[in-house]
Biotite code that builds the C-alpha atoms (Angstrom):
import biotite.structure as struc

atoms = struc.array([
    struc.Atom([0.000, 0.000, 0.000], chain_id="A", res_id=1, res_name="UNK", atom_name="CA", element="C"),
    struc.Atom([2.764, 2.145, -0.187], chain_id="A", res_id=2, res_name="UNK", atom_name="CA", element="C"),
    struc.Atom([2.955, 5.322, -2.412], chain_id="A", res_id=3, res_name="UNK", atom_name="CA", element="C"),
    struc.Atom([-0.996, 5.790, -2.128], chain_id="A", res_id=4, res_name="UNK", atom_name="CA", element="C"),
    struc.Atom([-2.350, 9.140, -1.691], chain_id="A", res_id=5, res_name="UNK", atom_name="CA", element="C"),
    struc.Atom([-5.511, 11.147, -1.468], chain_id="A", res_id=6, res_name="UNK", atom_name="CA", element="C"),
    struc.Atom([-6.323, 13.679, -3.855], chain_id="A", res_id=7, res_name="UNK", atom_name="CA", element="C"),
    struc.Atom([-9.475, 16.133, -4.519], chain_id="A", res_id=8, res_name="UNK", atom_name="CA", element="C"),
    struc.Atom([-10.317, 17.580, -7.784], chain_id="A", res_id=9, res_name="UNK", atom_name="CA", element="C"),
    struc.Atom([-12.896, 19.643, -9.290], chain_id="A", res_id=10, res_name="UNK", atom_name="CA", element="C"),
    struc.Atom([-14.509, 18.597, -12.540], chain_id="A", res_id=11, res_name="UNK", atom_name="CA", element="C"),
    struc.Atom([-16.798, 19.813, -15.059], chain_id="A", res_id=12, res_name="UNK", atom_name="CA", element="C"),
    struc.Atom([-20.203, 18.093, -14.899], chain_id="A", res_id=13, res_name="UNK", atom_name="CA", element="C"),
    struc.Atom([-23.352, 17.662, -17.321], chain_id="A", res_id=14, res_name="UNK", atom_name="CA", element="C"),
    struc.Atom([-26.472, 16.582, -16.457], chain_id="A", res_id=15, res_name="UNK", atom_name="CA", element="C"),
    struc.Atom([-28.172, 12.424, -16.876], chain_id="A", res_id=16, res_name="UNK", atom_name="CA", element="C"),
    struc.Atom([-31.670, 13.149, -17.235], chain_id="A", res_id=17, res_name="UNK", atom_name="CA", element="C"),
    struc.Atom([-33.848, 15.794, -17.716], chain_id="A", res_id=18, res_name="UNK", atom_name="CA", element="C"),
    struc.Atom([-37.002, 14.895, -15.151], chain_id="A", res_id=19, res_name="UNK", atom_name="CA", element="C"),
    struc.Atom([-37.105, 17.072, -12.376], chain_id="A", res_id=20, res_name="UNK", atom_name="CA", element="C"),
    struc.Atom([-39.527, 14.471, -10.795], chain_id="A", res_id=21, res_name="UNK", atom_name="CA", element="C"),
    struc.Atom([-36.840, 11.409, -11.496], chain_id="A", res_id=22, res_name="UNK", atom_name="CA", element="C"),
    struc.Atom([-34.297, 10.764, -8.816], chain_id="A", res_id=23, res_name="UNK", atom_name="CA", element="C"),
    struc.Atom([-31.206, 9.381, -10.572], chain_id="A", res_id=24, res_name="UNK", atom_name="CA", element="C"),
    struc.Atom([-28.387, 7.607, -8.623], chain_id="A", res_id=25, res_name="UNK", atom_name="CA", element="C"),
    struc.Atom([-25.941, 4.703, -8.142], chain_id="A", res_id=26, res_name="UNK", atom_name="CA", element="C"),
    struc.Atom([-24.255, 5.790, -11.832], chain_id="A", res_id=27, res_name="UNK", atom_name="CA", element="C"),
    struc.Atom([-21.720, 3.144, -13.079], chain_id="A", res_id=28, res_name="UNK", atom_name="CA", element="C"),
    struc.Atom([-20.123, 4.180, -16.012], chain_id="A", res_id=29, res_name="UNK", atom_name="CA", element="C"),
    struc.Atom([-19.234, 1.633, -19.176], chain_id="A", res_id=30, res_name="UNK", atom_name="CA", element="C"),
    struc.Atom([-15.480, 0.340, -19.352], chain_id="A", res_id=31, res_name="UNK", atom_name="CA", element="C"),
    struc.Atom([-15.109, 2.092, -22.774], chain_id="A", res_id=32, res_name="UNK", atom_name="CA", element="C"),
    struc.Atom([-16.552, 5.397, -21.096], chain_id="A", res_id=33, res_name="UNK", atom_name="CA", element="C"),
    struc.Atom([-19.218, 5.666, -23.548], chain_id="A", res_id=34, res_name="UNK", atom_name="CA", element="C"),
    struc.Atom([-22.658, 4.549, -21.636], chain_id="A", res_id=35, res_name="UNK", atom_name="CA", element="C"),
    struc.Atom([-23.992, 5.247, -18.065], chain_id="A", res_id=36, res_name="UNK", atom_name="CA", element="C"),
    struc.Atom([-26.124, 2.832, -16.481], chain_id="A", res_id=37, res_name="UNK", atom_name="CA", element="C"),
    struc.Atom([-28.607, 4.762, -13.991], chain_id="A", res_id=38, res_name="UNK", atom_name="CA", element="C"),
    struc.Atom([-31.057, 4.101, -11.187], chain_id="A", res_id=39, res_name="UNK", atom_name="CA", element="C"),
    struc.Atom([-33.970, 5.724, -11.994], chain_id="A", res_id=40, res_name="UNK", atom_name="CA", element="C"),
    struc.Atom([-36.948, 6.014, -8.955], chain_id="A", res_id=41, res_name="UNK", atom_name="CA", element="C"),
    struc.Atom([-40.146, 8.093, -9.369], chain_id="A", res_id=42, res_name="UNK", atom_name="CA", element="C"),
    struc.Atom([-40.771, 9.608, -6.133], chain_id="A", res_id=43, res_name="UNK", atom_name="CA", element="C"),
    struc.Atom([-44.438, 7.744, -4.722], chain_id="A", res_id=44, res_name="UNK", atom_name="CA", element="C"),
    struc.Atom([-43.742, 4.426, -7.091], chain_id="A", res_id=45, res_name="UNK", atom_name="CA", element="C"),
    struc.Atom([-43.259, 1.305, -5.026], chain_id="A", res_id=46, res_name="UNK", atom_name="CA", element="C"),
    struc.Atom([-39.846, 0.183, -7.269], chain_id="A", res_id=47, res_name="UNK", atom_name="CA", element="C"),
    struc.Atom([-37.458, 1.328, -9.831], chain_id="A", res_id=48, res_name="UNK", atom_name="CA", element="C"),
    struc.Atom([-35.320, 0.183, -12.692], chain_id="A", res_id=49, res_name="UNK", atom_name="CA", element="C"),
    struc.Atom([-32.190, 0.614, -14.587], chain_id="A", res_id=50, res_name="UNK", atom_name="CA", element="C"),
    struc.Atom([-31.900, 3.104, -17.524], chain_id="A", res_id=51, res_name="UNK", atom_name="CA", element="C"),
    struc.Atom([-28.386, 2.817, -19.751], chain_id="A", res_id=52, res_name="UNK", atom_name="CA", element="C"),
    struc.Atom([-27.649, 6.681, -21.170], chain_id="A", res_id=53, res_name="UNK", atom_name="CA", element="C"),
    struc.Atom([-25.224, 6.723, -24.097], chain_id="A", res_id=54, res_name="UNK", atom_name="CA", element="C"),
    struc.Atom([-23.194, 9.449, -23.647], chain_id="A", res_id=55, res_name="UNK", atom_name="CA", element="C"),
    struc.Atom([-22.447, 10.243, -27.386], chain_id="A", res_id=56, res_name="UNK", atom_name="CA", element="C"),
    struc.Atom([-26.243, 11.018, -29.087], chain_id="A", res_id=57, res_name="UNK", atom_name="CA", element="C"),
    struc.Atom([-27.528, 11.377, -25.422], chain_id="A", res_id=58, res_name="UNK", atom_name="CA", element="C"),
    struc.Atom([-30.073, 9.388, -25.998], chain_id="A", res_id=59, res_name="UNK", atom_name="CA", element="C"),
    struc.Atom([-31.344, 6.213, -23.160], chain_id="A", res_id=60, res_name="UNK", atom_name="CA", element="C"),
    struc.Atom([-33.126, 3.063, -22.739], chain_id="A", res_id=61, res_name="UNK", atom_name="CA", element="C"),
    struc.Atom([-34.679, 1.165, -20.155], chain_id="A", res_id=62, res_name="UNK", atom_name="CA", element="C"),
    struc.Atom([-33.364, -2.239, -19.686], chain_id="A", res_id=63, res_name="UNK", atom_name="CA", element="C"),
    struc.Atom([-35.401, -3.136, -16.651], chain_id="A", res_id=64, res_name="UNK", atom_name="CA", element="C"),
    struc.Atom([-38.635, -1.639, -15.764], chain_id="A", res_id=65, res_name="UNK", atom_name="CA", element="C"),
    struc.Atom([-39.310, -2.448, -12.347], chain_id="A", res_id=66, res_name="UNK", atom_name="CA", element="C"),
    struc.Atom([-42.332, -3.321, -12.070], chain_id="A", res_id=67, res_name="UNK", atom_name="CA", element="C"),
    struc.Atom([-41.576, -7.009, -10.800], chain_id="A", res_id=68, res_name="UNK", atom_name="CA", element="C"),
    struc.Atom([-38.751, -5.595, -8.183], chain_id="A", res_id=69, res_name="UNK", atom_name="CA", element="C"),
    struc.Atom([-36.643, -2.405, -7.145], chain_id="A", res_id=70, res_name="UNK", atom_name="CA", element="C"),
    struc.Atom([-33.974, -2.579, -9.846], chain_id="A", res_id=71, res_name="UNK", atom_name="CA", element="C"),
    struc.Atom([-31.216, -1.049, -8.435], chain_id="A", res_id=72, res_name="UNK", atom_name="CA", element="C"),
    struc.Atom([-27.551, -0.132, -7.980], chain_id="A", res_id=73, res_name="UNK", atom_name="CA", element="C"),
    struc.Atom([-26.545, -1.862, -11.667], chain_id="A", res_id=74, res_name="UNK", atom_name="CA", element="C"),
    struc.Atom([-22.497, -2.800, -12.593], chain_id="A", res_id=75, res_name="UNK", atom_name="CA", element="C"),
    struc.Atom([-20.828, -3.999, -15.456], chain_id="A", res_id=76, res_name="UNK", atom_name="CA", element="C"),
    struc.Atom([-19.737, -6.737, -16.962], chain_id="A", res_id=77, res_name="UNK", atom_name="CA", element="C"),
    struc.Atom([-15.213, -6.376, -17.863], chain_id="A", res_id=78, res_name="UNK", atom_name="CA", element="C"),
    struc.Atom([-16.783, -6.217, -21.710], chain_id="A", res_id=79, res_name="UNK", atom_name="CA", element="C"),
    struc.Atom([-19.363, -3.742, -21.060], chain_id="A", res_id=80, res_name="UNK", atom_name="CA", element="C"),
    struc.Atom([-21.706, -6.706, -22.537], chain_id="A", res_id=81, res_name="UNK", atom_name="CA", element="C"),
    struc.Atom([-23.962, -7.371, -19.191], chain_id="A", res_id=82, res_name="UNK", atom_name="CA", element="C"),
    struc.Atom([-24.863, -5.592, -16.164], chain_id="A", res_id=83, res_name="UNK", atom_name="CA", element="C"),
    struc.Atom([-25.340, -7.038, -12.853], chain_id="A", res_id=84, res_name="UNK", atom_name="CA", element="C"),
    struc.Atom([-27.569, -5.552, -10.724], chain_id="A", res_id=85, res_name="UNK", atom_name="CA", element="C"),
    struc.Atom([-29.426, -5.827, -7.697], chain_id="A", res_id=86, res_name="UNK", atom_name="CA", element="C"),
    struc.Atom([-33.616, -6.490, -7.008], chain_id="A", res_id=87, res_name="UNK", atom_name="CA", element="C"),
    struc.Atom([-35.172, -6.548, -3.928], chain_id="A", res_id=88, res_name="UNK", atom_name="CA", element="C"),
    struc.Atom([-39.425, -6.855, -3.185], chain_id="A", res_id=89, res_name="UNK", atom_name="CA", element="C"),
    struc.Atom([-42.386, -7.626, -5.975], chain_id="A", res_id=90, res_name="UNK", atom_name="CA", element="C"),
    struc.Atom([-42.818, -10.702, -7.336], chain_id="A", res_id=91, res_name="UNK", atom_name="CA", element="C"),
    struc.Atom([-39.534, -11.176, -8.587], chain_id="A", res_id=92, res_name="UNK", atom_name="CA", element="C"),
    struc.Atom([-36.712, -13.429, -6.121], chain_id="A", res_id=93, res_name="UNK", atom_name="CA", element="C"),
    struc.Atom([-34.707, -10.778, -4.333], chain_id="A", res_id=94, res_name="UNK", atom_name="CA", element="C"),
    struc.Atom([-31.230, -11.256, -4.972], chain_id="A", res_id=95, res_name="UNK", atom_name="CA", element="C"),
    struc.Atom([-28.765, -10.341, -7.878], chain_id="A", res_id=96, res_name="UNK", atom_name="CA", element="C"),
    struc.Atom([-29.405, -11.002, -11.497], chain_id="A", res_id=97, res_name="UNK", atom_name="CA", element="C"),
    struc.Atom([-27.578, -10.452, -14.657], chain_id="A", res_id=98, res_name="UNK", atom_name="CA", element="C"),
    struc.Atom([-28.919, -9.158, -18.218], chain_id="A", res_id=99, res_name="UNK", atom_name="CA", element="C"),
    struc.Atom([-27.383, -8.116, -21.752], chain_id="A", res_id=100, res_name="UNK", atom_name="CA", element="C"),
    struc.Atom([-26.703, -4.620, -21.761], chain_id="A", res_id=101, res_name="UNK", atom_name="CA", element="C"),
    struc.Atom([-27.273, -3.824, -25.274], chain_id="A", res_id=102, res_name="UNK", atom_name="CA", element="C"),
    struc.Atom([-31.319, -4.127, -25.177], chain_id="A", res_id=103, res_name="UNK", atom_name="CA", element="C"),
    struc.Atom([-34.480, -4.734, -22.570], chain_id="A", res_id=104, res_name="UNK", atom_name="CA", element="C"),
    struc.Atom([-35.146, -8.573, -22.195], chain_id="A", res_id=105, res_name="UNK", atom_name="CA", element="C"),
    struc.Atom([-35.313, -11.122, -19.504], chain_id="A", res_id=106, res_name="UNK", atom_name="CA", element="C"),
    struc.Atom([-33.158, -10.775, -16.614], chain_id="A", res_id=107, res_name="UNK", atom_name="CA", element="C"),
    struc.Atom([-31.394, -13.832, -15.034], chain_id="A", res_id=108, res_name="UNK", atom_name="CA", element="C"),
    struc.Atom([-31.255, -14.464, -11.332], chain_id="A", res_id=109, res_name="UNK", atom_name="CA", element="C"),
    struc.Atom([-27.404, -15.177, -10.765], chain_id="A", res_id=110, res_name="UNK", atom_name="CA", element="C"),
    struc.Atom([-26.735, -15.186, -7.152], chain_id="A", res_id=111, res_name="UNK", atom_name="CA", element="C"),
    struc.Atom([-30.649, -15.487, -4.714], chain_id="A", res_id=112, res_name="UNK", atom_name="CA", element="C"),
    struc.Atom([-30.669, -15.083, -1.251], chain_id="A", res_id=113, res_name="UNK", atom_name="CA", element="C"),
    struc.Atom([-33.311, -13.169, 1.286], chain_id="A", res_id=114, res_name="UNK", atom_name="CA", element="C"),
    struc.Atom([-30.938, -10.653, 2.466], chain_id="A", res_id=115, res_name="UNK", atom_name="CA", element="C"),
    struc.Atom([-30.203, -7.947, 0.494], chain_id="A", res_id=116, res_name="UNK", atom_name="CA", element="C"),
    struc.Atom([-27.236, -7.662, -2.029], chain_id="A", res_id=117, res_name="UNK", atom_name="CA", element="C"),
    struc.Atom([-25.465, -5.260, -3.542], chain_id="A", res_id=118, res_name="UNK", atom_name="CA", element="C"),
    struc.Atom([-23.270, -6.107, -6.617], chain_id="A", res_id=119, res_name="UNK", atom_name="CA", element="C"),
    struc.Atom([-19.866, -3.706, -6.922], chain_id="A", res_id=120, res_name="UNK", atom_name="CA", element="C"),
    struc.Atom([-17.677, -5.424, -9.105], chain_id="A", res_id=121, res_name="UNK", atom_name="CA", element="C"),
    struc.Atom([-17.043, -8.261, -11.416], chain_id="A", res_id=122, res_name="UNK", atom_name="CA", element="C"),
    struc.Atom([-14.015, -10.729, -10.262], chain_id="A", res_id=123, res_name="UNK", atom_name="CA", element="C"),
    struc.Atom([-10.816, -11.341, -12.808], chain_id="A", res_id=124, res_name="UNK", atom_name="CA", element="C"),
    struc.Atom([-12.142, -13.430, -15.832], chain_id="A", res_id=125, res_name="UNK", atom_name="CA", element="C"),
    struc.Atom([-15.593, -12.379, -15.229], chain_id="A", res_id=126, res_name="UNK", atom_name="CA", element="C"),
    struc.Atom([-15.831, -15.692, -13.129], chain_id="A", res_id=127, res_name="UNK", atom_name="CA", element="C"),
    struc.Atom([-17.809, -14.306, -9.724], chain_id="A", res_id=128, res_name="UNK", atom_name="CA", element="C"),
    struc.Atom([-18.803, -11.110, -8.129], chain_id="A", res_id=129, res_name="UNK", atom_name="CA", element="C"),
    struc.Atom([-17.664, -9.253, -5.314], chain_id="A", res_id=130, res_name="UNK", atom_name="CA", element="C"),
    struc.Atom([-20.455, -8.251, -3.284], chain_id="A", res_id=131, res_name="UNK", atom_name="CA", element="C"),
    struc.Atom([-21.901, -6.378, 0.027], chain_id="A", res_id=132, res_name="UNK", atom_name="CA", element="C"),
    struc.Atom([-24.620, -8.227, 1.691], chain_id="A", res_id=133, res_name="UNK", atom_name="CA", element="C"),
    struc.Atom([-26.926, -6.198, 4.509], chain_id="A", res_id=134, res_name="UNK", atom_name="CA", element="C"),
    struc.Atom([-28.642, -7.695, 7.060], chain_id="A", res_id=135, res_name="UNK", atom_name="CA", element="C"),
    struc.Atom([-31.922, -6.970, 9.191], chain_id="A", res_id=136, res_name="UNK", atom_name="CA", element="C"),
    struc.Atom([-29.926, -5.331, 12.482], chain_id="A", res_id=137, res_name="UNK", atom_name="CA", element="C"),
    struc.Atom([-28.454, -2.382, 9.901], chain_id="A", res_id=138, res_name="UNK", atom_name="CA", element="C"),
    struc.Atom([-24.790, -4.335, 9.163], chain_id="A", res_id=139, res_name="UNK", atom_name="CA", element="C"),
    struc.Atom([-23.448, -4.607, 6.591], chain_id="A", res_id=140, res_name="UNK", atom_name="CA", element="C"),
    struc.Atom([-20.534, -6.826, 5.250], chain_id="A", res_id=141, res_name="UNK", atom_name="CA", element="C"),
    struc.Atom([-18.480, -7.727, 2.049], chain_id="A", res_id=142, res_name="UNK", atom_name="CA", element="C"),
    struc.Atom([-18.140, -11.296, 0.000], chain_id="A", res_id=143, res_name="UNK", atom_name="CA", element="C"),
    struc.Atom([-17.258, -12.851, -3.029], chain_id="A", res_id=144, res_name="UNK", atom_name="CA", element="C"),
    struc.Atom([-17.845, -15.968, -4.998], chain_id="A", res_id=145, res_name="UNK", atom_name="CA", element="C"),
    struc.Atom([-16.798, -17.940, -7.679], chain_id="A", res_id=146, res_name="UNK", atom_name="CA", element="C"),
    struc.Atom([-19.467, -18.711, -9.803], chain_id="A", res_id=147, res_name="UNK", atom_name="CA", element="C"),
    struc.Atom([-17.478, -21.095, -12.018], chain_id="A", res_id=148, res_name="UNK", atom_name="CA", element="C"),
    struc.Atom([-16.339, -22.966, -8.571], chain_id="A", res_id=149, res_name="UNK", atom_name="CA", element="C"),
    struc.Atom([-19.824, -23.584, -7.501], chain_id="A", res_id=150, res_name="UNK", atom_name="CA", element="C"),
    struc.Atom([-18.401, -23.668, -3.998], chain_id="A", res_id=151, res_name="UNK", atom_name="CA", element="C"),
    struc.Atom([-20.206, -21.353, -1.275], chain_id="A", res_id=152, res_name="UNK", atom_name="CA", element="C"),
    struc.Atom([-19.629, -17.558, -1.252], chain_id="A", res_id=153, res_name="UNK", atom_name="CA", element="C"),
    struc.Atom([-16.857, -16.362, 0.903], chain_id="A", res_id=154, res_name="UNK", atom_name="CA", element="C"),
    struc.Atom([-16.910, -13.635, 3.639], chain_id="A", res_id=155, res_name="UNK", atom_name="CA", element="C"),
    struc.Atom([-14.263, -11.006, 3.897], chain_id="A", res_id=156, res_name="UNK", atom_name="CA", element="C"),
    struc.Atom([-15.536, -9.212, 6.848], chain_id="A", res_id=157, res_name="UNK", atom_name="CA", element="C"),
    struc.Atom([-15.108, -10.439, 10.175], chain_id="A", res_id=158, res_name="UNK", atom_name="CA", element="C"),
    struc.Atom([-17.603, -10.349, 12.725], chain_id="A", res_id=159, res_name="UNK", atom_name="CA", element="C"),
    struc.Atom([-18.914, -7.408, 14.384], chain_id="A", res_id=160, res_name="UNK", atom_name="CA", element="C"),
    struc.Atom([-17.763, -5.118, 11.876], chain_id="A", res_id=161, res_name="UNK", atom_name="CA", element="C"),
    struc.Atom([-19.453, -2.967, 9.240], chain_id="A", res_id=162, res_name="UNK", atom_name="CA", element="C"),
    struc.Atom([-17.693, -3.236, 5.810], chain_id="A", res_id=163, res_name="UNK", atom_name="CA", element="C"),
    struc.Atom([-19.297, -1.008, 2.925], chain_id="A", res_id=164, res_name="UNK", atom_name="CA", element="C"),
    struc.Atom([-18.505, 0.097, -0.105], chain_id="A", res_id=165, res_name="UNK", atom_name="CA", element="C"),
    struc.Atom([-15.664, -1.999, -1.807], chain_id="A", res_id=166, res_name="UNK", atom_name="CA", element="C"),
    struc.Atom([-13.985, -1.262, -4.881], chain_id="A", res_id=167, res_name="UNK", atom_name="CA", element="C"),
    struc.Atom([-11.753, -4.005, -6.670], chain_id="A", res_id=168, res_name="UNK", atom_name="CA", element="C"),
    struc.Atom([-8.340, -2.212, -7.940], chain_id="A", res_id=169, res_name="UNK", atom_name="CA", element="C"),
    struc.Atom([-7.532, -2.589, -11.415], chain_id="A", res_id=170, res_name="UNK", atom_name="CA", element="C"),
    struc.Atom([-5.861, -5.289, -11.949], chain_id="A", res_id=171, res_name="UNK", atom_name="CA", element="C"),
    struc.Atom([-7.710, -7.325, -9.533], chain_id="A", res_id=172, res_name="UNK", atom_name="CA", element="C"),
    struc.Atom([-5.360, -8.095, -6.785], chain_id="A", res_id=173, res_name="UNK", atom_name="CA", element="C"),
    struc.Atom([-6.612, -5.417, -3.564], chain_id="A", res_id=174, res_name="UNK", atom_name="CA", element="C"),
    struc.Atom([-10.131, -4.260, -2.292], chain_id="A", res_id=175, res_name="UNK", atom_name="CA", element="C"),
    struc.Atom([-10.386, -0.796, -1.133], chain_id="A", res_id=176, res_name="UNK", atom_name="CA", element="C"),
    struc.Atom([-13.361, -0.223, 1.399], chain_id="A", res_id=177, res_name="UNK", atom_name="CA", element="C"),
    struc.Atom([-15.186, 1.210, 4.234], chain_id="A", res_id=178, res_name="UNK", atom_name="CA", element="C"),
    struc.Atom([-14.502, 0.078, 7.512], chain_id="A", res_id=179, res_name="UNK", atom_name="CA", element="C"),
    struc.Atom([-16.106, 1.012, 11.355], chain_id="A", res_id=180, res_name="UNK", atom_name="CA", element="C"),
    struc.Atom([-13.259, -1.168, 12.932], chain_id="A", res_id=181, res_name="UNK", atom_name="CA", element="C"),
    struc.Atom([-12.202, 1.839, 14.872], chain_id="A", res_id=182, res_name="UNK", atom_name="CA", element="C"),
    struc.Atom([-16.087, 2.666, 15.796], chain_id="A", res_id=183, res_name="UNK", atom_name="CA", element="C"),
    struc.Atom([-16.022, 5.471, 12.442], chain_id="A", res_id=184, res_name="UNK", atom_name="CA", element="C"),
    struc.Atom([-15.040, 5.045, 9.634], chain_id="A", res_id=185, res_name="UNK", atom_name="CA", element="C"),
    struc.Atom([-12.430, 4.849, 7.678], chain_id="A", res_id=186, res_name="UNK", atom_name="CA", element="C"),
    struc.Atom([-10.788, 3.117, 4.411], chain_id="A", res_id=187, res_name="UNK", atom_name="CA", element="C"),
    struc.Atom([-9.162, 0.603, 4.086], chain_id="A", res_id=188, res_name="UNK", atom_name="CA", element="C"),
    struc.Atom([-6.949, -1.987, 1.200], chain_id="A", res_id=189, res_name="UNK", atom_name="CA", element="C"),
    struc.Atom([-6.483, -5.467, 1.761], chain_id="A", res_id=190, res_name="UNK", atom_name="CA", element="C"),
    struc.Atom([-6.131, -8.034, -0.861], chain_id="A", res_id=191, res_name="UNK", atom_name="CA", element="C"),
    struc.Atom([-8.718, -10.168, -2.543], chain_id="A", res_id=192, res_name="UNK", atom_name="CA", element="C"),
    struc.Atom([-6.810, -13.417, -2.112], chain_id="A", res_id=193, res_name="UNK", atom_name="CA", element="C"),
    struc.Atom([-5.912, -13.127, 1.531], chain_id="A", res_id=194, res_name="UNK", atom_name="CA", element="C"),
    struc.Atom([-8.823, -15.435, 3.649], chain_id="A", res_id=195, res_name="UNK", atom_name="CA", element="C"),
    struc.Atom([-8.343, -14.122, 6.846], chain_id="A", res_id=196, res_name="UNK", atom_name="CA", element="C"),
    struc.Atom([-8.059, -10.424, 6.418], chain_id="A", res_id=197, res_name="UNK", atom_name="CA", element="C"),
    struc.Atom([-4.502, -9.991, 8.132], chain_id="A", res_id=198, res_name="UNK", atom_name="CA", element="C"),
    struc.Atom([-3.221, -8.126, 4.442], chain_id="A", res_id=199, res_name="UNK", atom_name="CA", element="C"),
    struc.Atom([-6.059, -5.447, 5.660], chain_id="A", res_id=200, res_name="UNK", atom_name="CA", element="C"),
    struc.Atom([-4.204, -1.866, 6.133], chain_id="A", res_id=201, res_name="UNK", atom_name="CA", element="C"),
    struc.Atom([-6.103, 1.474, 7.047], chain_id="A", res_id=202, res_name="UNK", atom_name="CA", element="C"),
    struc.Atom([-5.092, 4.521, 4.489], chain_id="A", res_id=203, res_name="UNK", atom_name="CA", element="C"),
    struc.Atom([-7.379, 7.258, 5.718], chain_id="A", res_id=204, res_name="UNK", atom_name="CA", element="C"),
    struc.Atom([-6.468, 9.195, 9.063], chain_id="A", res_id=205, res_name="UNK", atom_name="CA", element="C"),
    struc.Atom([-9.047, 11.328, 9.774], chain_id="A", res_id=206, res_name="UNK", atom_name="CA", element="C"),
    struc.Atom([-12.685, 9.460, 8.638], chain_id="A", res_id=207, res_name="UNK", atom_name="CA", element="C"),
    struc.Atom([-13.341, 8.001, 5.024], chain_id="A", res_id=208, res_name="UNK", atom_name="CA", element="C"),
    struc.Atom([-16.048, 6.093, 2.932], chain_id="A", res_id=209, res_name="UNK", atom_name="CA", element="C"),
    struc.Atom([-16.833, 5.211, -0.511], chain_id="A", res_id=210, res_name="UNK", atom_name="CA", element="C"),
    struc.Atom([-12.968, 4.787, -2.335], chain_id="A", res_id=211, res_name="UNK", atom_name="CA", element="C"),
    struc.Atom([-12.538, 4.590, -6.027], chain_id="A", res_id=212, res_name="UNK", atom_name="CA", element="C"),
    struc.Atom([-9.384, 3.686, -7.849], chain_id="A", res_id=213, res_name="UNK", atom_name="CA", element="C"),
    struc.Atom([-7.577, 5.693, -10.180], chain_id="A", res_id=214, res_name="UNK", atom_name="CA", element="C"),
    struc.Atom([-7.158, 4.079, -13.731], chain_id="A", res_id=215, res_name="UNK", atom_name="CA", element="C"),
    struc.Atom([-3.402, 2.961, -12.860], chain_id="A", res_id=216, res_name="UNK", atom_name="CA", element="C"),
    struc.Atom([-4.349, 1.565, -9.399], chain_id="A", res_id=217, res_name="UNK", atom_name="CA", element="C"),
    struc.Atom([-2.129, 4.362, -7.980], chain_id="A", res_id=218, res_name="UNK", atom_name="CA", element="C"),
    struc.Atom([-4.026, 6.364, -5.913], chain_id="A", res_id=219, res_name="UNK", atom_name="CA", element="C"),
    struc.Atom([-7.457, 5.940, -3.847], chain_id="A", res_id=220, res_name="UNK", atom_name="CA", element="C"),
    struc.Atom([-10.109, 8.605, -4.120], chain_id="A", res_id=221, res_name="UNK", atom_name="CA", element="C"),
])
């Protein structure tokens, strides 16, 4: 973990939608940079769904509507050619499903469960997911699984502690996230192959959530 700094920078933003009565959020952007995928809630609905925006034209599509579950909080696939994302109430299976990216059609349900789960990344070879998983009492913790393995999911959080937010670097090796260890929080690295957690190294000193990667793995945002 060495070398890694914080940085803040001020960009120049456009708007994602033009609805004043649309609230738009969770934005994951395409690995070629070209398409957005967006949450997209109308205030008094009971669920949501996930619009993709291409960036170029400006122009958007619905690929789920929501109306069997609250489509949410959408990733993609390393090829941009699926999104993951996750559904929760309705008549739909709560858990996380999968679905070309390119056009509306059926979804598949990839990895079920009753608790609520958040996808934030695909693993190295597209294989499995790495995942945050909340529970009834307001935790929250982090896992993966290999899909191709067909062996359980695995937990990276220990016990007791509220682990948020992950993002995998790069290339695949280290997981930056948010941690309460200390009773706030703050972020962390560890790596993705280490199964007890003892890699894990705080890199915030004063309070810190939601970290991103730059493009080169460098530096944490």
């Amino acid at each position: 973990t060495e070398g890694y700094r914080f940085c803040l920078a001020k960009f120049e933003v456009g708007a994602v939608g033009s609805q004043p009565d649309i609230w738009y959020y969770g934005p994951r952007l395409s690995p070629d940079g070209r398409r957005l995928a967006v949450s997209q809630y109308e205030p008094g609905s009971t669920s949501g769904g996930i619009w993709v925006h291409d960036l170029g034209p400006g122009m958007a599509y619905p690929l789920t509507s929501g109306d069997d579950s609250d489509d949410t909080l959408a990733i993609w696939s390393p090829d941009g050619a699926e999104i993951a994302y996750a559904a929760v109430g309705g008549a739909q299976a709560t858990g996380i499903y999968r679905i070309d990216a390119r056009q509306a059609g059926r979804a598949r349900l990839w990895i079920p469960g009753e608790r609520f789960k958040i996808p934030f990344a695909w693993l190295p070879g597209g294989a499995g997911l790495l995942f945050q998983e909340n529970d009834t009492a307001g935790g929250f913790s982090l896992w993966t699984i290999d899909l191709e393995a067909h062996g359980p999911a695995r937990r990276l959080s220990p016990e007791r502690v509220r682990e948020t937010n992950p993002a995998l670097s790069p290339d695949g090796h280290w997981v930056a996230f948010g941690s309460d260890a200390t009773r706030h929080f703050e972020v962390y690295v560890r790596r993705l192959d280490d199964p007890t957690g003892a890699s894990a190294q705080r890199v915030s000193s004063d309070g810190g959530n939601f970290p991103r990667w730059r493009g080169d793995g460098r530096e944490l945002y």
